[in-house]
C-alpha atoms as an extended CHARMM CRD file, in Angstrom:
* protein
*
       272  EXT
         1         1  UNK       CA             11.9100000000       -9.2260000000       26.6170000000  PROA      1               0.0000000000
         2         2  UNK       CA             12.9900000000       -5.9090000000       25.6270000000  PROA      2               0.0000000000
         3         3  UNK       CA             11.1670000000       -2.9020000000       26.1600000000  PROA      3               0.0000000000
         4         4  UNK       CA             10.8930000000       -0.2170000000       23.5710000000  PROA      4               0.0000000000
         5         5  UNK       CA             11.6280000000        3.5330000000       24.5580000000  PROA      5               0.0000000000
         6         6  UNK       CA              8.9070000000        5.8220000000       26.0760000000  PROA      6               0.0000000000
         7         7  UNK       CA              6.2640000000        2.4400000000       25.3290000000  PROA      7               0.0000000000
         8         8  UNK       CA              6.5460000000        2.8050000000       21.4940000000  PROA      8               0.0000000000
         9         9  UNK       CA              5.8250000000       -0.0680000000       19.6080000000  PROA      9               0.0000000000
        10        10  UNK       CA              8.1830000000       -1.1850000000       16.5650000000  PROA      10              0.0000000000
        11        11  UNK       CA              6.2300000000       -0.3410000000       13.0430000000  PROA      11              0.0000000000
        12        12  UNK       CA              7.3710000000       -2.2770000000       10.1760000000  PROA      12              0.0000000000
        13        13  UNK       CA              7.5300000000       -0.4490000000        6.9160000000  PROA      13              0.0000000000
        14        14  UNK       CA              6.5860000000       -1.9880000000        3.6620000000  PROA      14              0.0000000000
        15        15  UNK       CA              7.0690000000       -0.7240000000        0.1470000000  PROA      15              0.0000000000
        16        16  UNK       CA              5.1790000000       -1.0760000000       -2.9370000000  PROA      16              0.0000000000
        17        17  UNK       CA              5.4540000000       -2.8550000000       -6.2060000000  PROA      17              0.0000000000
        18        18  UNK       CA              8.4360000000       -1.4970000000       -8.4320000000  PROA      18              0.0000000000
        19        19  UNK       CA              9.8120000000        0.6310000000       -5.2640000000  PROA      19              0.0000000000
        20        20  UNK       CA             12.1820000000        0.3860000000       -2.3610000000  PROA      20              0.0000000000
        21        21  UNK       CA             12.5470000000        1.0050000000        1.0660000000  PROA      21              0.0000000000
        22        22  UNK       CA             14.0990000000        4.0300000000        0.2880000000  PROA      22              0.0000000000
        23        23  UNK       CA              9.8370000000        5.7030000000       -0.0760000000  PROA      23              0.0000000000
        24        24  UNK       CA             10.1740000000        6.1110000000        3.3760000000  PROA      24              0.0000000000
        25        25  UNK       CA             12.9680000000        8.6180000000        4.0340000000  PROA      25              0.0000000000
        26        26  UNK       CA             10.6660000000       11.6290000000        4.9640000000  PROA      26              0.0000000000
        27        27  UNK       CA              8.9030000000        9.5760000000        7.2560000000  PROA      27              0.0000000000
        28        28  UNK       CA             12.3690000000        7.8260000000        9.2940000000  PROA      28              0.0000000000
        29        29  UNK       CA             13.2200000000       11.1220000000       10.6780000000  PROA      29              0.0000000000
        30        30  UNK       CA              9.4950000000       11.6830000000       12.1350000000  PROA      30              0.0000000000
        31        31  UNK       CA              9.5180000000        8.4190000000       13.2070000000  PROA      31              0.0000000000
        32        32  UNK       CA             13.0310000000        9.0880000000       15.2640000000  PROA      32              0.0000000000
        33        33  UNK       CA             11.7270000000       12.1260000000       16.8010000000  PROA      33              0.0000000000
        34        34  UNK       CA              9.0640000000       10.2120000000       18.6970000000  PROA      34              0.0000000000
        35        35  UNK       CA             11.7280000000        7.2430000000       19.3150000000  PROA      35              0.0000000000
        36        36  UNK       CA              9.5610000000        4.6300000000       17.2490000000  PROA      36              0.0000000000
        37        37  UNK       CA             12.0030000000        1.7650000000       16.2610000000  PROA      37              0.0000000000
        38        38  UNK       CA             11.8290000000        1.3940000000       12.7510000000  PROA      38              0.0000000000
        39        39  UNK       CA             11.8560000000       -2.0600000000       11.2340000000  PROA      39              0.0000000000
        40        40  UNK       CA             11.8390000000       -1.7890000000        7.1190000000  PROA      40              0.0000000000
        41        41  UNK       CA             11.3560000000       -4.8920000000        5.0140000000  PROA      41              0.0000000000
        42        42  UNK       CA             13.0270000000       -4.6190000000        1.5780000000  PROA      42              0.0000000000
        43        43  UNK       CA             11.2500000000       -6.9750000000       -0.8430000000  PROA      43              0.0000000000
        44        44  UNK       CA             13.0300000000       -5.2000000000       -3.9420000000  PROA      44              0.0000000000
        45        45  UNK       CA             14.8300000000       -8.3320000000       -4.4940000000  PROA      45              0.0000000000
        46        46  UNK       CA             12.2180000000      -10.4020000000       -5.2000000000  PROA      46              0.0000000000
        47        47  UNK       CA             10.1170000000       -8.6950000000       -8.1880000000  PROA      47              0.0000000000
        48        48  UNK       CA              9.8700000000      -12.3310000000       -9.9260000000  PROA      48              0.0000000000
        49        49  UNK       CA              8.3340000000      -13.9360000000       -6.5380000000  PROA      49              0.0000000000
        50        50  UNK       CA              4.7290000000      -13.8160000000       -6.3750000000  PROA      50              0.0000000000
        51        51  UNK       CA              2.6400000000      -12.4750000000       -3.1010000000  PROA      51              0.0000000000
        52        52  UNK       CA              2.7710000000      -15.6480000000       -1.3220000000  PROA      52              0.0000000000
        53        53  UNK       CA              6.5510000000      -16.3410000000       -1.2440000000  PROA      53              0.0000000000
        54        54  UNK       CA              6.6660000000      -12.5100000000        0.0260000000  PROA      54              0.0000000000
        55        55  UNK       CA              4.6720000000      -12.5980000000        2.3260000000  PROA      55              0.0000000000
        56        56  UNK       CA              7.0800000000      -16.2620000000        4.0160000000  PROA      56              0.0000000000
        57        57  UNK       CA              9.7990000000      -13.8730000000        3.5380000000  PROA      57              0.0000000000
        58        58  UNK       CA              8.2240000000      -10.9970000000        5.2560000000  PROA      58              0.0000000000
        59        59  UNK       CA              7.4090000000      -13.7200000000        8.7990000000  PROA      59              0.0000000000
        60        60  UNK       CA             10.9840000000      -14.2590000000        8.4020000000  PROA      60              0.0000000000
        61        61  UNK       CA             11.6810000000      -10.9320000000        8.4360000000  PROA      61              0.0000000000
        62        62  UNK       CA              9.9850000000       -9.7240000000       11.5460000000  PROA      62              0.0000000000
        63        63  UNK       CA             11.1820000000      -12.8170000000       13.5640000000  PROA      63              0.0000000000
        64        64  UNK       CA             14.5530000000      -12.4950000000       12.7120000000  PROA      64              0.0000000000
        65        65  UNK       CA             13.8670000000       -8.4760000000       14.0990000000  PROA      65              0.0000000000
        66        66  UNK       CA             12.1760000000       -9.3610000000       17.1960000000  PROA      66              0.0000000000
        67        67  UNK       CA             15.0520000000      -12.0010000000       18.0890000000  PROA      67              0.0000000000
        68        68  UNK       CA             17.7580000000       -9.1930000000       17.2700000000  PROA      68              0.0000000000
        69        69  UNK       CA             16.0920000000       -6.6430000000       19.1990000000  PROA      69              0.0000000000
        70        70  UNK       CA             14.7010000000       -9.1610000000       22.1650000000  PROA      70              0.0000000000
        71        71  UNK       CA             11.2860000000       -8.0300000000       21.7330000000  PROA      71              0.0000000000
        72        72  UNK       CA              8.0410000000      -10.3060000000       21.8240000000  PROA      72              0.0000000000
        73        73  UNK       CA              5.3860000000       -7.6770000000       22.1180000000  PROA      73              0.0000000000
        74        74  UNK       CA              3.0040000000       -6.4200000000       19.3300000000  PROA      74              0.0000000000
        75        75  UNK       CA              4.1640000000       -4.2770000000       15.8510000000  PROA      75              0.0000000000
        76        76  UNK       CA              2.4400000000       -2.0290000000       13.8320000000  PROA      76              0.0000000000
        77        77  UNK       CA              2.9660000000       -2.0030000000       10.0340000000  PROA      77              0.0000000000
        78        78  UNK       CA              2.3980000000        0.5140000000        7.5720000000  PROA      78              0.0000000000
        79        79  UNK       CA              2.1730000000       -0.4790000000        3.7420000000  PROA      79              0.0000000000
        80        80  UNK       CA              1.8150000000        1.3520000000        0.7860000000  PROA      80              0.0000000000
        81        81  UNK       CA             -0.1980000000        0.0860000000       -2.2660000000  PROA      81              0.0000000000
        82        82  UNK       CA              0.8390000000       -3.9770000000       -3.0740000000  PROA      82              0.0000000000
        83        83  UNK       CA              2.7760000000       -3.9340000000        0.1410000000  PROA      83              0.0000000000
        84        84  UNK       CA             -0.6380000000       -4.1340000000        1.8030000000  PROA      84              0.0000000000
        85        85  UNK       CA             -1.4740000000       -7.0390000000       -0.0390000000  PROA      85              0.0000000000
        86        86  UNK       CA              1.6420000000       -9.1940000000        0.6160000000  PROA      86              0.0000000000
        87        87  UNK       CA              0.8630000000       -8.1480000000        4.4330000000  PROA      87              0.0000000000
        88        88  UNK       CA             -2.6270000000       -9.0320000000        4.5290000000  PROA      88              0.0000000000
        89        89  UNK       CA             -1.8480000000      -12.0490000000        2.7840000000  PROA      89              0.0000000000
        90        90  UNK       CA              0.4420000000      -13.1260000000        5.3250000000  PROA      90              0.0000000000
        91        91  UNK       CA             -1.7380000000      -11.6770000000        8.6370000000  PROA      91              0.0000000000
        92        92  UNK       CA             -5.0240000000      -13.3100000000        7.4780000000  PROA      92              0.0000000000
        93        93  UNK       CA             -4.1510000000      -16.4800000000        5.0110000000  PROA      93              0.0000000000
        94        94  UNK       CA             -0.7470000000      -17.6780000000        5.8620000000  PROA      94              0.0000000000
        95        95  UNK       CA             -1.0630000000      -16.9130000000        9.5670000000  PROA      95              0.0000000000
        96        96  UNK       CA             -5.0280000000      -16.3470000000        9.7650000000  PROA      96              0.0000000000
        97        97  UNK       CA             -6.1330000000      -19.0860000000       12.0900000000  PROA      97              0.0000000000
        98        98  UNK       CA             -3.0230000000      -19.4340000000       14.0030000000  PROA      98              0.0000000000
        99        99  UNK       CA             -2.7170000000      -15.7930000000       14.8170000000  PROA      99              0.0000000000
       100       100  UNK       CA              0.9100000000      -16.2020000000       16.0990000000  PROA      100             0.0000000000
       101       101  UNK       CA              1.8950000000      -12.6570000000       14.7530000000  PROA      101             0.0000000000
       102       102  UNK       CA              0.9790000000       -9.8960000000       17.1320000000  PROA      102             0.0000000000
       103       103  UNK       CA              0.3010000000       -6.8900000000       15.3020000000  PROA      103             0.0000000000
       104       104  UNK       CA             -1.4810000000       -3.8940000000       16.7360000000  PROA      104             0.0000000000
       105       105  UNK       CA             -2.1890000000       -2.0660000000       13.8620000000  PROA      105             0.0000000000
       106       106  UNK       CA             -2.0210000000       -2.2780000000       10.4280000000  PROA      106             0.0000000000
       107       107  UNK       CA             -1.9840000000        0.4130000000        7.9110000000  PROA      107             0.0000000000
       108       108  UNK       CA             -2.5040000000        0.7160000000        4.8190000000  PROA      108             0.0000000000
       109       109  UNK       CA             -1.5720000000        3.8020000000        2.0520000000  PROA      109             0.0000000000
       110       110  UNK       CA             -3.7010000000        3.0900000000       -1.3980000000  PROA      110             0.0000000000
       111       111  UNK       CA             -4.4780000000       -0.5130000000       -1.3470000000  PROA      111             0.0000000000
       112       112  UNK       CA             -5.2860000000       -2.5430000000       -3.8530000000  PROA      112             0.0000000000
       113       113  UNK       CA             -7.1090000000       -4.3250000000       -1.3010000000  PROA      113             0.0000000000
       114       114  UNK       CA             -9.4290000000       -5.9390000000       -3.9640000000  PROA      114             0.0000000000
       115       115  UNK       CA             -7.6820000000       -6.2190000000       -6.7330000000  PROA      115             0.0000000000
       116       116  UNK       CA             -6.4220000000       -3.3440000000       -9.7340000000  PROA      116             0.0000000000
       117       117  UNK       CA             -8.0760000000       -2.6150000000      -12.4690000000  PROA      117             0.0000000000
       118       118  UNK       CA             -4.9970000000       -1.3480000000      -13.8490000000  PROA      118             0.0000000000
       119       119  UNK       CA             -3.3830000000       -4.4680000000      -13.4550000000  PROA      119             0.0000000000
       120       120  UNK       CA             -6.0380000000       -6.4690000000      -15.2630000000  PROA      120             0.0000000000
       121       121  UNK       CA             -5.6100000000       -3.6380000000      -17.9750000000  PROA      121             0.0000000000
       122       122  UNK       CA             -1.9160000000       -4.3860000000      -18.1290000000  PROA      122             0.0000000000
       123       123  UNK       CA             -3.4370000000       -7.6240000000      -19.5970000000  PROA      123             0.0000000000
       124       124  UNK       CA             -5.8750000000       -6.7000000000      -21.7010000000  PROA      124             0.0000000000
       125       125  UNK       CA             -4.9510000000       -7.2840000000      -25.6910000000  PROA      125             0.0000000000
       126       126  UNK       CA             -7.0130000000       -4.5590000000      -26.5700000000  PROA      126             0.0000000000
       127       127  UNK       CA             -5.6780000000       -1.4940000000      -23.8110000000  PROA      127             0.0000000000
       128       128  UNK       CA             -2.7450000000       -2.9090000000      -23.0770000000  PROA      128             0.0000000000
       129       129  UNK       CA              0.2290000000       -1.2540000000      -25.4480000000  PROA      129             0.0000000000
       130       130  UNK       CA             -2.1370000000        2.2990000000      -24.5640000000  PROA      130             0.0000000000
       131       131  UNK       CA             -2.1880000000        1.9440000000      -20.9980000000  PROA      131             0.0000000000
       132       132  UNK       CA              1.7300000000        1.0990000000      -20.7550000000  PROA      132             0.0000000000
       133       133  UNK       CA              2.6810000000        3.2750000000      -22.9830000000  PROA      133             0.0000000000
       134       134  UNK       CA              0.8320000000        5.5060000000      -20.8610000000  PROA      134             0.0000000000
       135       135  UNK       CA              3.0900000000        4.9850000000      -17.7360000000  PROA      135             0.0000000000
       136       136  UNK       CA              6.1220000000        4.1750000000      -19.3660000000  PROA      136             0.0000000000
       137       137  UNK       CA              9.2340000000        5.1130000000      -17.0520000000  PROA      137             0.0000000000
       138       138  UNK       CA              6.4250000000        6.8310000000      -14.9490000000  PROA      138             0.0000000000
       139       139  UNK       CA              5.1530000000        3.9420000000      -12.9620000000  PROA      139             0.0000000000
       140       140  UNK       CA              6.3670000000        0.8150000000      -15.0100000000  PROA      140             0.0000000000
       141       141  UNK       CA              9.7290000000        0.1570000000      -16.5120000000  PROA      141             0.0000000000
       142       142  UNK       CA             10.3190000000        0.8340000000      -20.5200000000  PROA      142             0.0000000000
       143       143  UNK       CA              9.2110000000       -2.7140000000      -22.2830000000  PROA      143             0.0000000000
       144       144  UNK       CA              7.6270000000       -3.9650000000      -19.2640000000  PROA      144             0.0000000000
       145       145  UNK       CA              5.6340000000       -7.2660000000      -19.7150000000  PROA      145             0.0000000000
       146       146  UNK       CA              2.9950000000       -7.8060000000      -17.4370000000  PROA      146             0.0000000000
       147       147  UNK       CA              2.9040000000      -11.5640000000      -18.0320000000  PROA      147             0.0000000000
       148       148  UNK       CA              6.3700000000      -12.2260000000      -16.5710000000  PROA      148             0.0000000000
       149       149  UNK       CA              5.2600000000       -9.8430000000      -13.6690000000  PROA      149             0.0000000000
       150       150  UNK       CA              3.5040000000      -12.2920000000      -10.7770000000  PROA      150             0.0000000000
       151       151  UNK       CA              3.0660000000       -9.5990000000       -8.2890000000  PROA      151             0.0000000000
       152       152  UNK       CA              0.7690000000       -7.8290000000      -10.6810000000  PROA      152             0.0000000000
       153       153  UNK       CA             -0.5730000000      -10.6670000000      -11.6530000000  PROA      153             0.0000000000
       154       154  UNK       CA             -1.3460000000      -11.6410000000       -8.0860000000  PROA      154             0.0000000000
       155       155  UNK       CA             -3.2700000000       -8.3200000000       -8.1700000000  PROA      155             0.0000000000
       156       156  UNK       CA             -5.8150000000       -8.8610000000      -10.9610000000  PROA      156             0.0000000000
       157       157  UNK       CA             -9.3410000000       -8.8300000000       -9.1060000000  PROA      157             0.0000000000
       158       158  UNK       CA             -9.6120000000      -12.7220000000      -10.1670000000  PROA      158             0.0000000000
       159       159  UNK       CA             -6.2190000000      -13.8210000000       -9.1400000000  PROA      159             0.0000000000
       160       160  UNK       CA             -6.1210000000      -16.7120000000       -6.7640000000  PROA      160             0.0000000000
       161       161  UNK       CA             -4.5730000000      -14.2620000000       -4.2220000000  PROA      161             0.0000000000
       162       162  UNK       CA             -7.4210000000      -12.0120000000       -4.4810000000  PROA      162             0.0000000000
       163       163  UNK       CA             -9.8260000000      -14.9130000000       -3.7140000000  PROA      163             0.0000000000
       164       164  UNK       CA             -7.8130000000      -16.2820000000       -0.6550000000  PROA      164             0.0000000000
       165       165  UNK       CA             -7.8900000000      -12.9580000000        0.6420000000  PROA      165             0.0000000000
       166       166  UNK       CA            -11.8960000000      -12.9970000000        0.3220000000  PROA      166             0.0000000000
       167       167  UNK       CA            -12.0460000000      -15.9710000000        1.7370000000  PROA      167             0.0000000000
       168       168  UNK       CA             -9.9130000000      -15.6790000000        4.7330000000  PROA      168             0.0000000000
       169       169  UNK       CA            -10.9880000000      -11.8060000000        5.7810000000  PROA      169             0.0000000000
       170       170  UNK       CA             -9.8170000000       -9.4550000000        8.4110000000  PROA      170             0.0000000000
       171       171  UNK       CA             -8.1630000000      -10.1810000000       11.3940000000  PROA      171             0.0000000000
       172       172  UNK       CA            -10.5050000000       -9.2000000000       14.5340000000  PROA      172             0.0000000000
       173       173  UNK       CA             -7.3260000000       -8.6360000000       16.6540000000  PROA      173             0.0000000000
       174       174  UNK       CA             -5.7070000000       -6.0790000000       14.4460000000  PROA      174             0.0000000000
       175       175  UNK       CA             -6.9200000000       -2.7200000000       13.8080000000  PROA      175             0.0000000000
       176       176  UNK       CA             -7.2600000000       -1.4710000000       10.0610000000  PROA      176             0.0000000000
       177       177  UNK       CA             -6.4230000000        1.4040000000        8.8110000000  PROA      177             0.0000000000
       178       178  UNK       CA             -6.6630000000        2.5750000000        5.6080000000  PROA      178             0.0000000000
       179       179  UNK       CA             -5.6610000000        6.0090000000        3.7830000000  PROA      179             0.0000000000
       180       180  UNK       CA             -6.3170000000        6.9920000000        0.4460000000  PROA      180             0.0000000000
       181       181  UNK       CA             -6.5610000000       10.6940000000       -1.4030000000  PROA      181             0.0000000000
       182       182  UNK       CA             -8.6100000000       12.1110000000       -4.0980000000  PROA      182             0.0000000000
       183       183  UNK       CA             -8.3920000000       14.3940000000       -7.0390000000  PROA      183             0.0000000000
       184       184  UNK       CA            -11.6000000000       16.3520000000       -5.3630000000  PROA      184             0.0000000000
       185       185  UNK       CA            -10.9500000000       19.4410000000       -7.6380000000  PROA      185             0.0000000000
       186       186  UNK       CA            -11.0690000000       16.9880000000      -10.8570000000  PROA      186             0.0000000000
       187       187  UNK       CA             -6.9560000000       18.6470000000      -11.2870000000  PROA      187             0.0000000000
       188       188  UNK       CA             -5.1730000000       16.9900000000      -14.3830000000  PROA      188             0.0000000000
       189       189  UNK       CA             -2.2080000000       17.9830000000      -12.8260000000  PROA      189             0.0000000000
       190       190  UNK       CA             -3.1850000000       15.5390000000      -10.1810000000  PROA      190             0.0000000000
       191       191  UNK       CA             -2.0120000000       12.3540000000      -12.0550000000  PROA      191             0.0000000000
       192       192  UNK       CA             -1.0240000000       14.2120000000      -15.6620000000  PROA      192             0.0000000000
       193       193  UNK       CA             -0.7800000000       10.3470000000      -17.8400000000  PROA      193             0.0000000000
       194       194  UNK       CA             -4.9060000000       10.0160000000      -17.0060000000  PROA      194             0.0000000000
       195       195  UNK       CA             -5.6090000000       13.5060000000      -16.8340000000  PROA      195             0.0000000000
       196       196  UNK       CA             -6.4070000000       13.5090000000      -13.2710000000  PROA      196             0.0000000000
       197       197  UNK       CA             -8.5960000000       10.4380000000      -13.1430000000  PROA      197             0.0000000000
       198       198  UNK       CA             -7.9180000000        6.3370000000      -11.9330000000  PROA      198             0.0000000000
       199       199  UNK       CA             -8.9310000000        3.7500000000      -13.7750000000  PROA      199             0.0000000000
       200       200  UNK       CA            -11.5400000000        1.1910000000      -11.7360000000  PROA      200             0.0000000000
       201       201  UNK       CA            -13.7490000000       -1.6200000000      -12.6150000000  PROA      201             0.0000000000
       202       202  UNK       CA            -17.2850000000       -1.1160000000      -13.7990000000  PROA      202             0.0000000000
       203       203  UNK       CA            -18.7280000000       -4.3090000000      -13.5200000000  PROA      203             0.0000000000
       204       204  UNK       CA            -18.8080000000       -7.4370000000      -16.2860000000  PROA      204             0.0000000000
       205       205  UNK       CA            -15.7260000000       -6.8330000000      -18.5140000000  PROA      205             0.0000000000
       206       206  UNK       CA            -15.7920000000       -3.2400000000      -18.6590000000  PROA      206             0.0000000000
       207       207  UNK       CA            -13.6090000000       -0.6780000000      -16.9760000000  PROA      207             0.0000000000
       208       208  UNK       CA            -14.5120000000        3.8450000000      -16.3790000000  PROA      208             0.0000000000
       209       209  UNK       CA            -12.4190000000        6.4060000000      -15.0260000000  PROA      209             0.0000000000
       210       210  UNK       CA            -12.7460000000        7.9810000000      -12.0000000000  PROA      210             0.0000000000
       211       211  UNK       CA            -11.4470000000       11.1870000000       -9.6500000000  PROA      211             0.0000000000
       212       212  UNK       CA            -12.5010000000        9.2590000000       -6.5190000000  PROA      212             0.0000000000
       213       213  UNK       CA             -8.7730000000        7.3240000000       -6.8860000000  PROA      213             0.0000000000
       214       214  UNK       CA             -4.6950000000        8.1760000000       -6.2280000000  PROA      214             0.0000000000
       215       215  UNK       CA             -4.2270000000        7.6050000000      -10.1360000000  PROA      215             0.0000000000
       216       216  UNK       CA             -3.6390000000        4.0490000000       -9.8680000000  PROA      216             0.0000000000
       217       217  UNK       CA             -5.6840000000        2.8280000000       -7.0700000000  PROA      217             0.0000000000
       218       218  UNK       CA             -9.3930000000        3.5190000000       -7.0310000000  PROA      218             0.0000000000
       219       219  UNK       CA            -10.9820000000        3.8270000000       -3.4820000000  PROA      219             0.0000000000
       220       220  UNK       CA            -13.4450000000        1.1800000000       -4.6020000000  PROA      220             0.0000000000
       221       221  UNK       CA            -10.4960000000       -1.1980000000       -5.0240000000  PROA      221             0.0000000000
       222       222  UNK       CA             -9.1440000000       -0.2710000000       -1.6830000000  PROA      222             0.0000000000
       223       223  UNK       CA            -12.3080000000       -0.5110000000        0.9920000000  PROA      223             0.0000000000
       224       224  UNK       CA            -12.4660000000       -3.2430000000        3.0020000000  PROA      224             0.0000000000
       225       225  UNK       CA            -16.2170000000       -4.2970000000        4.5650000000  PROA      225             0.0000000000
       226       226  UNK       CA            -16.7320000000       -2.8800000000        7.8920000000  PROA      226             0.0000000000
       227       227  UNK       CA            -13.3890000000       -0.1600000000        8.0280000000  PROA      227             0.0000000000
       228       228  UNK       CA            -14.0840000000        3.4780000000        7.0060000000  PROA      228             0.0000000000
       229       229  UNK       CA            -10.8130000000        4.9300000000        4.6010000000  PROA      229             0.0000000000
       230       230  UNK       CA             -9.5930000000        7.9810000000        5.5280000000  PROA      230             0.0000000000
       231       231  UNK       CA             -9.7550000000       10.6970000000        2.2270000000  PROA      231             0.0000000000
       232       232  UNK       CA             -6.8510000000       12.7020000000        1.9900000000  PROA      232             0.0000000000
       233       233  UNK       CA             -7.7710000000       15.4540000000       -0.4740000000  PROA      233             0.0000000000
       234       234  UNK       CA             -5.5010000000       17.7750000000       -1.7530000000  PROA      234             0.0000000000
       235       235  UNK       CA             -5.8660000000       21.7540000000       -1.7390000000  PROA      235             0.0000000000
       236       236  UNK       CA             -5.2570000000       24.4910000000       -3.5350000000  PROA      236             0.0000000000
       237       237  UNK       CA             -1.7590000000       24.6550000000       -2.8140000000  PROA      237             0.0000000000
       238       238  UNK       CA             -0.1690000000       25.4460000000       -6.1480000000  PROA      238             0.0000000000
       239       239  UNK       CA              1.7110000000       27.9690000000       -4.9490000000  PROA      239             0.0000000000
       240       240  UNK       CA              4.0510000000       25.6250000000       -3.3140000000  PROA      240             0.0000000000
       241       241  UNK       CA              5.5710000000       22.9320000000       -5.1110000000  PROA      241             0.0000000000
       242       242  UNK       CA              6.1790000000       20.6880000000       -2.4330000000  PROA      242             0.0000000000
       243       243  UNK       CA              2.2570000000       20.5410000000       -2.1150000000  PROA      243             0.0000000000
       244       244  UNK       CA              1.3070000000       20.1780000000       -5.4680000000  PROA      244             0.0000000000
       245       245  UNK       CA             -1.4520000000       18.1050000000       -6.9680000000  PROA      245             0.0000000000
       246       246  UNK       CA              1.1340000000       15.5670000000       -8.1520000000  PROA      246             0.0000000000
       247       247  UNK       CA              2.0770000000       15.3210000000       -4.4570000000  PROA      247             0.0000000000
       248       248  UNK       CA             -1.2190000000       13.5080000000       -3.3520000000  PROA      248             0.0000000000
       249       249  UNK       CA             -1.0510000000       10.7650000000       -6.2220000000  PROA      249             0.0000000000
       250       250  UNK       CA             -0.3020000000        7.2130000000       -5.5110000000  PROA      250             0.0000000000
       251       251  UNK       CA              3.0160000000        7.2580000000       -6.3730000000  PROA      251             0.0000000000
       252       252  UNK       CA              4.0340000000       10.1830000000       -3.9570000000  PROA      252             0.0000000000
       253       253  UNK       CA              1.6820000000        8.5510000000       -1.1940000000  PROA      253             0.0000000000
       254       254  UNK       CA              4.4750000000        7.8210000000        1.6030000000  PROA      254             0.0000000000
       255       255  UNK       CA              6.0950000000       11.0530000000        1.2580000000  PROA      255             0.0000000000
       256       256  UNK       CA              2.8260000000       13.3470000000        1.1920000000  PROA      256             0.0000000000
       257       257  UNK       CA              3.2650000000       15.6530000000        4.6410000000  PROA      257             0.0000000000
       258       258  UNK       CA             -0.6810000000       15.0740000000        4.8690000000  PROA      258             0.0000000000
       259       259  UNK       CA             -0.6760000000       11.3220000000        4.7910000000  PROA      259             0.0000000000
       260       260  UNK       CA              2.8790000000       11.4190000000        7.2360000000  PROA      260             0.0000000000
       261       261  UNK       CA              1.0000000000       13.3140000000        9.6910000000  PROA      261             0.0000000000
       262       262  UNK       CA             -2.3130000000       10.8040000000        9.8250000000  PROA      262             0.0000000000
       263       263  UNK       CA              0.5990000000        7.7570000000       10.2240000000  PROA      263             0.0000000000
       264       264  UNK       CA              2.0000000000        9.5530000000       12.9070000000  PROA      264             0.0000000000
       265       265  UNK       CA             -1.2360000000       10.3840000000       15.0770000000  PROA      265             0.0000000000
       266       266  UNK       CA             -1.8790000000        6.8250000000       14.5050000000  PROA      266             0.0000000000
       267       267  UNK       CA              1.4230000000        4.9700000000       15.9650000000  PROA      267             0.0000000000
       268       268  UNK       CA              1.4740000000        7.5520000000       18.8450000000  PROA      268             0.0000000000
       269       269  UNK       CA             -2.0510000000        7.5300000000       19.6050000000  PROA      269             0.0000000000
       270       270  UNK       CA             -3.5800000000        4.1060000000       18.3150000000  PROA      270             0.0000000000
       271       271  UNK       CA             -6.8790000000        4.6860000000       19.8790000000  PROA      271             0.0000000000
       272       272  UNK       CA             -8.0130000000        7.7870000000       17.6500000000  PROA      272             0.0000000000
């Protein structure tokens, strides 16, 4: 089998709902400068497949890559926000008691990792028109319809995704990571369409808003029992643009220098 240069092992990249491989352009050069081969699964062609038939397509992806390159050894993966989801989905239900995928490490930017309150707001008759209207062009296409949508349906805290992920758990041969920010100086200019705040679920049938979120993912909805998230906060950098408030929301996740950094230390030195 093929050997990777200087003992680096392959990281698959995998984008978000509504995105495209393309979120990852300020990372690829970092990534070359420590000669990590860089495997990136595009899954922008499928936004009417739900998280299961993804997550098939995604174990095709990565064998088809490790016959290519000749390589049988273990991958990392990186995901930001549903990406997570369609991995976990395939690590711990599809491929959960077989464990034939080797993966090292697997981490996570802003994961829904137990389901969106924002997605179950998308489908609320009473919020809904609000809360779209809200994020119109922003974050979800003009006339979007969340009932044609089964990725974000997939993501509602009671979809049968969500409760096969319960059920099946994390992997004890993979190490989790998972990254998320705050708004810790309560900034509207943080995530300007909420004023700074994420939505998240309160309990029952009734939803709050919180600065302890990217915007769109709370850090409630991302923990996972038994792995500590790493907080990101933002500072006062107003002074320069390209570290903004804005740049530490969700959407701007895989491109914040901050967040780039903590991947890095990770896939170079997976023991910290």
């Amino acid at each position: 089998m093929k050997e990777c240069a200087k003992g680096r092992v392959p990281v698959v990249l995998i984008h978000g709902w509504n995105s495209h491989p393309g979120i990852w352009n300020r990372l690829d050069p970092l990534l070359a400068g420590v000669s990590i081969p860089v495997w990136k699964f595009d899954h922008s062609a499928m936004r009417e497949s739900a998280v299961p038939e993804i997550a098939e397509a995604l174990e095709s992806f990565i064998r088809a890559m490790r016959n290519r390159e000749g390589y049988g050894g273990p991958v990392d993966i990186v995901c930001h926000s549903i990406g997570s989801c369609i991995a976990r989905y395939f690590l711990e239900v599809q491929d959960g008691t077989v464990k034939g995928e080797s993966v090292r490490q697997l981490i996570c930017l802003g994961p829904p990792n137990n389901g969106s309150a924002l997605a179950e707001l998308f489908n609320d008759p009473c919020r809904k028109e609000e809360i779209i209207g809200q994020l119109s062009e922003i974050f979800v296409p003009v006339g979007y319809d969340p009932g044609s949508d089964p990725l974000v349906q997939d993501v509602r805290p009671g979809s049968t995704v969500m409760q096969h992920l319960r059920a099946a758990g994390t992997r004890p041969d993979i190490i989790y990571r998972i990254i998320v920010t705050t708004n810790i100086h309560e900034d509207p200019a943080f995530f300007p369409w909420f004023l700074g705040k994420t939505w998240e679920y309160a309990g029952g049938e009734t939803y709050r808003t919180t600065f302890a979120g990217d915007g769109i993912v709370a850090h409630t909805e991302s923990c996972l029992p038994g792995i500590s998230p790493v907080v990101i906060t933002s500072g006062k950098e107003n002074q320069n643009p390209a570290l903004s408030p804005a740049r530490y929301c969700h959407i701007n996740l895989p491109r914040n220098p901050a967040v780039m950094e903590r991947i890095l230390q990770y896939l170079v030195m997976p023991g910290t």
